[in-house]
Steps between C-alpha positions, in 0.01 A plus 500: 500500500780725562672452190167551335485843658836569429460431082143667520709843702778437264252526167345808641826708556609355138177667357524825697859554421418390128222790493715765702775447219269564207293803675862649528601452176228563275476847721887498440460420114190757477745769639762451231213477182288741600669864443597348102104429516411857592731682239364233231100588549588866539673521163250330355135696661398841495766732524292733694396261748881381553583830574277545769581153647195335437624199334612218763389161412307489209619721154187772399446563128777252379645672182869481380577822396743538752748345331427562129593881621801358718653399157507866392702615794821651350778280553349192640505291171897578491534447882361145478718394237829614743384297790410236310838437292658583839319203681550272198892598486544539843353177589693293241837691595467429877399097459756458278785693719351329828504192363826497374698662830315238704601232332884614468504557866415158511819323334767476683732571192446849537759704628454646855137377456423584917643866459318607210179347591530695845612813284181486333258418832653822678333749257173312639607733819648778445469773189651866427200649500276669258705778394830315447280285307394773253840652438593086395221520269571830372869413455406180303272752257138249622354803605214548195640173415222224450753252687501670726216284603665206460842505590494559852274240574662231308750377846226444767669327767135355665453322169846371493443313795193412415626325195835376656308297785268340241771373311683345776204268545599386149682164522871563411496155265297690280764772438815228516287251239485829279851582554656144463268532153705788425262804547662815613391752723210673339396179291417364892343871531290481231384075439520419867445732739298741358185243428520413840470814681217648348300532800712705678575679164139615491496613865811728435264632114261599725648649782726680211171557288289693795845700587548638163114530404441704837835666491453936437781620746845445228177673259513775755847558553663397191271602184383846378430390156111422533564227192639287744249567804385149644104454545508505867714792484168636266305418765661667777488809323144472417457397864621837568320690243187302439207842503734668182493151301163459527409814388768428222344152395112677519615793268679241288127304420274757477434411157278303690280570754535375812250426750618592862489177601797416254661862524880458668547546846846528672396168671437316184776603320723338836316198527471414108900555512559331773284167367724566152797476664413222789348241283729398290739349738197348691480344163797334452506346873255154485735411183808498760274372771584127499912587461499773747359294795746215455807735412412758832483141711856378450687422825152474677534143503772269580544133452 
């Protein structure tokens, strides 16, 4: 009888816990969807009513106008193109450059293999600074320099790591069955190792691929030459002056009438640029999905 009680007690704490843990997280995961919700409906319901803040669950007078007018915002068309040959370049770059370093510091044949590999983890730590930073860029002529973009980020000591511990788990008979075979260094790069390490591959495209899409600061500091503005540089500036564009992109289409409903409000204009330049990388994610949770896992498990 008492073990009976103990199972039944047992079953009942099981289920309480098991409904405590999903109250929390579908709270949890209705915290982190909800404010991309809000900005969606809003860009796409009555412009008027969005600006008054009377759009919270449920989208009013669902038109897309929004964004047909978002594409005639000077400079947005040329913006996206920079951040997106950026985060294609970038990404490539970086994998490649990660990859590689993490699987020299790997081989023992490599000389002073500990010292360079601890040469490189330092910078994790310590850095000169911003403005020492600039006059390297500016002495190495990247300022209104598209790599600029890329350069800088193509030695990420994280992702080095990242890719250097997954390749350790790689049996060494692999590499000494290729080298007995005759296969140099970057034939082993290229036919053995990089096949197996595509997991952790696409955590480091994605973790590269959300840096350089979000990135606006080296916009900010480095470029004046509005051809090579990045979008979310675009959209902090429209951020910042959001009433003047809208009365820009109203004046702009008023070959058409507009009803006020669909007339441009500084809110729209921040929340249909902000959806422009968010969705795209929320895009590319589920492809990654499956790779990304067993790359970001290595070293959780032993054995």
């Amino acid at each position: 009888m008492k073990v009976f009680n103990k199972l039944k007690n047992a079953r009942l704490t099981d289920t309480i816990s098991l409904i405590i843990t999903y109250l929390v997280f579908t709270v949890f995961a209705f915290l982190c969807v909800y404010p991309f919700y809000y900005i969606l409906i809003n860009t796409m319901s009555a412009n008027n009513l969005s600006e008054k803040g009377a759009v919270i669950f449920i989208p009013h007078e669902v038109h897309v106008q929004n964004y047909i007018d978002a594409m005639k915002i000077p400079g947005l068309l040329d913006a996206a193109k920079i951040s997106a040959a950026r985060t294609l370049l970038g990404v490539l770059l970086t994998v490649l450059t990660s990859a590689f370093m993490g699987y020299m510091f790997t081989r023992d044949t490599v000389w002073k293999r500990k010292f360079w590999y601890r040469f490189v983890i330092i910078t994790m730590y310590f850095n000169a600074g911003i403005i020492p930073w600039y006059i390297t860029m500016n002495n190495l002529h990247l300022t209104n320099n598209f790599f600029g973009y890329i350069l800088p980020s193509l030695i990420s000591p994280f992702f080095i790591i990242l890719c250097k511990t997954f390749i350790e788990s790689i049996p060494k008979e692999m590499r000494e069955a290729a080298e007995i075979d005759g296969a140099g260094t970057i034939r082993i790069f290229i036919s053995i190792i990089m096949p197996v390490i595509k997991p952790i591959l696409a955590t480091v495209a994605i973790f590269t691929g959300v840096n350089q899409w979000n990135a606006f600061q080296d916009t900010l500091i480095l470029m004046t030459n509005s051809k090579l503005y990045t979008l979310q540089f675009i959209l902090y500036q429209y951020i910042n002056q959001a009433s003047s564009l809208s009365a820009l992109v109203n004046s702009s289409s008023s070959s058409v009438a507009q009803t006020l409903a669909q007339t441009q409000t500084a809110t729209s204009i921040r929340m249909t640029v902000t959806i422009i330049v968010v969705l795209p990388i929320l895009l590319v994610y589920p492809f990654f999905q499956r790779f990304f949770v067993k790359g970001i896992m290595i070293g959780a498990v032993k054995g």
